[in-house]
C-alpha positions as CSV (number, residue, x, y, z in Angstrom):
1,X,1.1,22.6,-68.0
2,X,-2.0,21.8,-66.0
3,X,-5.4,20.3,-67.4
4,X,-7.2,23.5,-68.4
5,X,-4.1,24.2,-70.6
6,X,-4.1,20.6,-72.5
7,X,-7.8,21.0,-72.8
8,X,-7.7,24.4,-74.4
9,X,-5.1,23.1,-76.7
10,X,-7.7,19.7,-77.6
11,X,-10.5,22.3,-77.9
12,X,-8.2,24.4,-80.4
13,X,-6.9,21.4,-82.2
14,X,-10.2,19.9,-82.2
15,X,-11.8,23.0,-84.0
16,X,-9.3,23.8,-86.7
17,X,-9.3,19.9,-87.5
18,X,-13.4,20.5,-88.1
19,X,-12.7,24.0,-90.6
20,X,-10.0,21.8,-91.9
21,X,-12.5,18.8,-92.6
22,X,-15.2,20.5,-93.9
23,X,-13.2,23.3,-96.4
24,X,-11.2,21.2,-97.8
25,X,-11.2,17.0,-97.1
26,X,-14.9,16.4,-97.5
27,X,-15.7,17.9,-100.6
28,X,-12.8,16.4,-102.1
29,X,-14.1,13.2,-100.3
30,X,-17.7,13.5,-101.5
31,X,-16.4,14.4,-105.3
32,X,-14.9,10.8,-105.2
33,X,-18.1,9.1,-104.0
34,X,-16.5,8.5,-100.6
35,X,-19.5,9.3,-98.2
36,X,-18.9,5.8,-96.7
37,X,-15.3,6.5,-95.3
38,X,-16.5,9.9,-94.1
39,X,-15.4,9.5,-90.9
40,X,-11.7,7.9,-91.7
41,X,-11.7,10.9,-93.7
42,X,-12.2,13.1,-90.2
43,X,-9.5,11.1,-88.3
44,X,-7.4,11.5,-91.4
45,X,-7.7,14.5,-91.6
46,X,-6.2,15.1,-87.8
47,X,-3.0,13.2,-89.2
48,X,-2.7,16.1,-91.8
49,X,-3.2,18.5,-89.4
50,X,-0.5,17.3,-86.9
51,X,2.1,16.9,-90.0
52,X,1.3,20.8,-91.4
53,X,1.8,22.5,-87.4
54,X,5.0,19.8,-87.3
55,X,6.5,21.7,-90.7
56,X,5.8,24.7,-89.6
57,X,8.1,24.4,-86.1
58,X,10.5,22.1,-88.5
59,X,11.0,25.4,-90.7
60,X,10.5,28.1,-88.7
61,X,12.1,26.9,-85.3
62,X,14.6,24.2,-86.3
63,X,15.6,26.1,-89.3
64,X,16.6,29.0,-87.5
65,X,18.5,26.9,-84.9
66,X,20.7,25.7,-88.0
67,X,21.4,28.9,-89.4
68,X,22.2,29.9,-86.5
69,X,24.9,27.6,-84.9
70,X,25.3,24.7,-88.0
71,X,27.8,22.1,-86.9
72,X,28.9,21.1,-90.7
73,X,28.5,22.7,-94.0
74,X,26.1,21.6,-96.1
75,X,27.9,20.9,-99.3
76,X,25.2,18.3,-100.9
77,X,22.2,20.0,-101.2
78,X,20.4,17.0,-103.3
79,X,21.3,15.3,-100.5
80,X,19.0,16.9,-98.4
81,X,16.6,17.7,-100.9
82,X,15.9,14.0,-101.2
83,X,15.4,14.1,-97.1
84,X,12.9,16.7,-97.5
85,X,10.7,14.9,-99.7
86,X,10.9,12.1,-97.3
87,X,9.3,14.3,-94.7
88,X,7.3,15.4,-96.8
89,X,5.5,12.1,-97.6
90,X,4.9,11.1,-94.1
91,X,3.9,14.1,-92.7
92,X,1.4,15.2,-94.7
93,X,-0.1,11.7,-94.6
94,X,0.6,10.4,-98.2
95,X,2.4,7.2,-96.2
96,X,-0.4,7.4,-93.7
97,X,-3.1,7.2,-96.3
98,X,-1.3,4.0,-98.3
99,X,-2.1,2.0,-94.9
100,X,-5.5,3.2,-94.6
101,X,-6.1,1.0,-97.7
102,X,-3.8,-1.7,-97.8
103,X,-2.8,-2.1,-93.9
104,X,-5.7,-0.7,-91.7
105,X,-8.3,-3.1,-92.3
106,X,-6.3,-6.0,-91.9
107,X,-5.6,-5.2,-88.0
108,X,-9.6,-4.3,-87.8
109,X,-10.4,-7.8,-89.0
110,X,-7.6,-8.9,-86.6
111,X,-8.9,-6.7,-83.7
112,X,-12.6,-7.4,-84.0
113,X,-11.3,-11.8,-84.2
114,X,-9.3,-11.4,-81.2
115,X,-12.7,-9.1,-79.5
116,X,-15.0,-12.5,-80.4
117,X,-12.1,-15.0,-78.5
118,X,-12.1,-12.8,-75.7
119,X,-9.1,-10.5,-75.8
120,X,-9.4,-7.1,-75.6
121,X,-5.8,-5.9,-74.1
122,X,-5.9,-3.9,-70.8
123,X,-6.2,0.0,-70.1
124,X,-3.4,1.7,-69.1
125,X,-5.6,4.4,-67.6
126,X,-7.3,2.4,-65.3
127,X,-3.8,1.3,-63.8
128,X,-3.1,5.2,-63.5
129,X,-6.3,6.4,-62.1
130,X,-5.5,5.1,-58.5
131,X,-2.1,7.0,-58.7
132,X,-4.1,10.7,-58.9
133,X,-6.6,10.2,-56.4
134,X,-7.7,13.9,-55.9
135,X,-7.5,14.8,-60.4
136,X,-10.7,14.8,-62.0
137,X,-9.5,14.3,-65.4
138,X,-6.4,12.3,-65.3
139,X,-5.4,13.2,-69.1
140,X,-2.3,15.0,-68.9
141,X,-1.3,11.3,-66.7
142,X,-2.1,9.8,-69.1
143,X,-0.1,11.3,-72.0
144,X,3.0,11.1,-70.0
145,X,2.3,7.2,-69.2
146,X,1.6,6.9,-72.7
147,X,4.8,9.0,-73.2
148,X,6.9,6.6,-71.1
149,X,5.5,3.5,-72.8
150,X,5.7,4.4,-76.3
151,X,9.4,5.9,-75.9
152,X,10.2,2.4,-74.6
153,X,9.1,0.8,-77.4
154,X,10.9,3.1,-79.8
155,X,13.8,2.2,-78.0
156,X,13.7,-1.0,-78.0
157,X,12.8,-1.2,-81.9
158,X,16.1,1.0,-82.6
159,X,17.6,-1.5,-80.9
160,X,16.0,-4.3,-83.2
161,X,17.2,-2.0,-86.5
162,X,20.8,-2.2,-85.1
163,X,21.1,-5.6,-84.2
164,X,19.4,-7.9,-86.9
165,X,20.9,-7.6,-90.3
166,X,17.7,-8.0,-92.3
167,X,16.6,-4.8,-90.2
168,X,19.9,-3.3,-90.4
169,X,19.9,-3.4,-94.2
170,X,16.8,-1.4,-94.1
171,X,17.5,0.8,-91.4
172,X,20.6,1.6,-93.2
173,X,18.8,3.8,-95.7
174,X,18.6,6.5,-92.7
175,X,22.1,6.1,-91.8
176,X,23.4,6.6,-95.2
177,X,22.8,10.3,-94.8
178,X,26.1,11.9,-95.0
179,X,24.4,15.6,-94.5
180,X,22.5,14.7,-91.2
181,X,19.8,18.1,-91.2
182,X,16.3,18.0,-89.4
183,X,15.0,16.7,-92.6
184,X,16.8,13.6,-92.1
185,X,14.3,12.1,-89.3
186,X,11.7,11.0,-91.8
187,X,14.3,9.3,-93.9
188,X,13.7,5.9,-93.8
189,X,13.3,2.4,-96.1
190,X,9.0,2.4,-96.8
191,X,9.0,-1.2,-95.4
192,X,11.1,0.0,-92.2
193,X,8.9,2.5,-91.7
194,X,5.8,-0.2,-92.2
195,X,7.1,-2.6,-89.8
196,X,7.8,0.1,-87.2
197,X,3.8,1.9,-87.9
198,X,2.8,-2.2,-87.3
199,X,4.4,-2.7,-84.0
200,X,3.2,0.8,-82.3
201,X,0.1,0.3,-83.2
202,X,-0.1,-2.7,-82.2
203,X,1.1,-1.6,-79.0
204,X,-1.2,1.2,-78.9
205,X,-4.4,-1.0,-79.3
206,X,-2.8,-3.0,-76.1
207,X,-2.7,-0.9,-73.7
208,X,-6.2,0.6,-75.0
209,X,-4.3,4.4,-76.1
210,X,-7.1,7.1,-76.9
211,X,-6.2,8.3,-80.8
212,X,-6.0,11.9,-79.7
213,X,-3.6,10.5,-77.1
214,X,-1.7,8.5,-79.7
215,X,-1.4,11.2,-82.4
216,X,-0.1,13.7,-79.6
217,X,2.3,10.8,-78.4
218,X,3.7,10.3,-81.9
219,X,4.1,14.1,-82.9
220,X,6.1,15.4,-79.9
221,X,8.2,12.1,-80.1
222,X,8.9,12.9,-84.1
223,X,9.2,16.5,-83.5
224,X,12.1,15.9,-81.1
225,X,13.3,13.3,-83.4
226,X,13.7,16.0,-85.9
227,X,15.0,18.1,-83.5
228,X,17.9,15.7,-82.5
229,X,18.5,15.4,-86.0
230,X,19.3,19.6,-87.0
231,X,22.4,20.1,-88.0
232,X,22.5,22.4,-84.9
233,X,25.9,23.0,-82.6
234,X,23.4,22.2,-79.4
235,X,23.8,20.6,-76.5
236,X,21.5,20.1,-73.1
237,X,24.2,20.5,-70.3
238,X,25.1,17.6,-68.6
239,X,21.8,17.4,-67.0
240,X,19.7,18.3,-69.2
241,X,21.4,15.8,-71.9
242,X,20.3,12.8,-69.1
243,X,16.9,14.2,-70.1
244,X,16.0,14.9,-73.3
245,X,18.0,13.4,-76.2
246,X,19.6,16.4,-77.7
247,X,20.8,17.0,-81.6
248,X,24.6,16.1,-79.8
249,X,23.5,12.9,-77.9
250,X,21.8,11.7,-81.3
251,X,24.6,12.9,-83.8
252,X,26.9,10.5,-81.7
253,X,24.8,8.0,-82.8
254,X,25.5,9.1,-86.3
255,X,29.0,9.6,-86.3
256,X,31.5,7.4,-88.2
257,X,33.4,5.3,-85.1
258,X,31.7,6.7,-82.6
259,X,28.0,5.3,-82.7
260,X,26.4,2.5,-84.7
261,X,29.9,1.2,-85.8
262,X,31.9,2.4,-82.8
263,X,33.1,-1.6,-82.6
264,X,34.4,-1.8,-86.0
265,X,33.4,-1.9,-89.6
266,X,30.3,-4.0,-90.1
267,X,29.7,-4.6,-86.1
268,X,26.0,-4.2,-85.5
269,X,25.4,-2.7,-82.0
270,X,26.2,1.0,-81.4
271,X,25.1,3.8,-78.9
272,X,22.7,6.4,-78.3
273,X,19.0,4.5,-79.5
274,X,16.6,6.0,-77.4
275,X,14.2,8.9,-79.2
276,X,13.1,11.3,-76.5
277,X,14.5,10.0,-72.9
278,X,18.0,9.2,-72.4
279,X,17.2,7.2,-69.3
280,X,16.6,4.0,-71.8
281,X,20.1,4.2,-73.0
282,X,21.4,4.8,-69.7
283,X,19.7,1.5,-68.3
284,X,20.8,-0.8,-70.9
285,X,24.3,0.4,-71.2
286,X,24.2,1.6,-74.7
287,X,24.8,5.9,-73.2
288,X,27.3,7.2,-74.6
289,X,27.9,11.0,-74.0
290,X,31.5,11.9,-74.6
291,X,32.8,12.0,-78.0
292,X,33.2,15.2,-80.6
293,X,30.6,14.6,-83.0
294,X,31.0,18.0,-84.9
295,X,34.5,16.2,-86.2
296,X,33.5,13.2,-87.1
297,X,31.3,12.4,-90.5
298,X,27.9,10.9,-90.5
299,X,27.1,7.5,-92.4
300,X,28.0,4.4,-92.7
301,X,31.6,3.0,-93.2
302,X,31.4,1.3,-96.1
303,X,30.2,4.3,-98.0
304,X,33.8,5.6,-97.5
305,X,35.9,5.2,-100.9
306,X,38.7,3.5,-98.8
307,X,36.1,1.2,-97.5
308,X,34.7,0.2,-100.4
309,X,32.7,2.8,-101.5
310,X,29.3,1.3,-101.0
311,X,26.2,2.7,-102.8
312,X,23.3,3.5,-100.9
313,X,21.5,5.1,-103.5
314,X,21.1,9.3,-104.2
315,X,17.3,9.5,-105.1
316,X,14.3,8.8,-103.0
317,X,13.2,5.2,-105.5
318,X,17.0,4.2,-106.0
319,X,17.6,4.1,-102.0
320,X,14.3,2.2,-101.8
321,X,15.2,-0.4,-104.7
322,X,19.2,-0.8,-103.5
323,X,17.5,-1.4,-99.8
324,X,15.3,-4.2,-101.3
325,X,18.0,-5.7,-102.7
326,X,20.3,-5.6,-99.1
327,X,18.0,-7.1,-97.7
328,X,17.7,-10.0,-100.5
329,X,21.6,-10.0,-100.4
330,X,22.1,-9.2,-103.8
331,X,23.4,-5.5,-103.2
């Protein structure tokens, strides 16, 4: 893909986020007497965007992929039904639009203090300029530095879910998914999912990310999320599974005795963290590519009757409240 492509695509993007704006967001936004946010509305808006074209390739790609080669039969359909309306709340922005009001204009205050001391971060592009001499526009370099960084990050966060037990008992809600489908990406404790949306974009403002970089960054990184999560029969070859974390690499990570427990019943720790490059995994020592995932359950341990039988909650609010309460130590 070369620079005229990604621009066409900006343009394209650009455009339907505009028809999308002005047909439907700002006469909604002007009926509420919300001229004065007009242009959070706009960026807003792009978010919405980004979450309907993700659905779309969720259903119409990933669904296919599951029909055609599923690794386990889906025998709890509430199950998933409760994933999907977790995806459903992040990506059309209702999650999203709760931080806009309660979250957002704490880091602008925080931003615009840190601006007055002095501190402004650094630009990542102006460290990748010198790299492409002879480019003219050195956006698609960019996005893949961004790319790099952010995957990282998401890394090393994973890693913090698995290895503090206050994270953990959050973290858990998206473990306690017995029925592991492409839905299953977006399910996730509200505050886990706060604290994670704090850190990245506070790593974002760092390094000085454009926002149509960081929205592309963060939808390919959650579209292969929910890839990784389809209850597909797929696997990358041994190359191209040192590449691209693939629905087998992250199922591992999944799997009853084989990924986040593989050390024994409540052992933090695990295998297999890293969201869209392997490479992470592989230079920590946390890879782990052998294994037969498609025979061995998803969840957690102690949700097994002869483990205890732990409840993790069916519904979207009881798996919230029960994941309050882990983390409280009452539950």
């Amino acid at each position: 893909m070369n620079v005229t492509v990604i621009d066409t695509l900006v343009e394209a993007f650009g455009l339907t986020q505009q028809w999308l704006f002005e047909t439907l967001v700002q006469p909604v936004v002007f009926g509420l007497g919300g001229a004065s946010i007009l242009v959070d509305a706009y960026n807003a808006t792009g978010w919405l965007l980004v979450g309907l074209l993700q659905l779309i390739v969720i259903v119409g790609v990933f669904g296919s992929l599951q029909r055609w080669r599923p690794i386990q039969a889906v025998t709890d359909r509430a199950a998933v039904r409760t994933d999907v309306v977790y995806t459903l709340v992040h990506q059309l922005g209702l999650f999203r639009l709760v931080l806009f009001f309660a979250v957002d204009p704490l880091w602008e205050t925080l931003w615009g203090w840190l601006a007055v001391q002095g501190v402004t971060g650094w630009q990542l592009d102006t460290l990748i300029a010198p790299l492409w001499p002879g480019m003219t526009d050195t956006a698609l370099a960019s996005f893949l530095a961004y790319l790099v960084v952010f995957d990282l990050v998401n890394y090393l966060i994973h890693r913090g879910q698995h290895q503090f037990g206050w994270w953990w008992a959050l973290h858990a809600v998206h473990h306690s998914q017995r029925q592991m489908t492409m839905w299953t990406d977006n399910r996730n404790h509200l505050l886990d999912s706060l604290i994670v949306d704090v850190l990245i974009v506070q790593i974002g403002h760092a390094i000085g990310v454009a926002p149509g970089q960081f929205v592309a960054v963060v939808a390919l990184s959650q579209l292969v999320e929910n890839l990784s999560h389809a209850n597909v029969r797929l696997r990358f070859g041994w190359l191209g599974e040192r590449l691209l974390v693939s629905p087998h690499f992250h199922r591992i990570h999944h799997s009853l005795g084989l990924g986040h427990e593989s050390r024994g019943k409540g052992t933090l720790g695990g295998h297999n963290f890293s969201v869209l490059l392997p490479v992470w995994d592989m230079l920590f020592g946390t890879a782990r590519f052998e294994g037969r995932p498609g025979d061995t359950a998803t969840g957690i341990r102690d949700q097994l009757p002869e483990e205890g039988g732990r409840d993790y909650g069916r519904g979207f609010w009881a798996q919230q409240r029960l994941g309050v309460l882990r983390l409280l130590g009452r539950a």
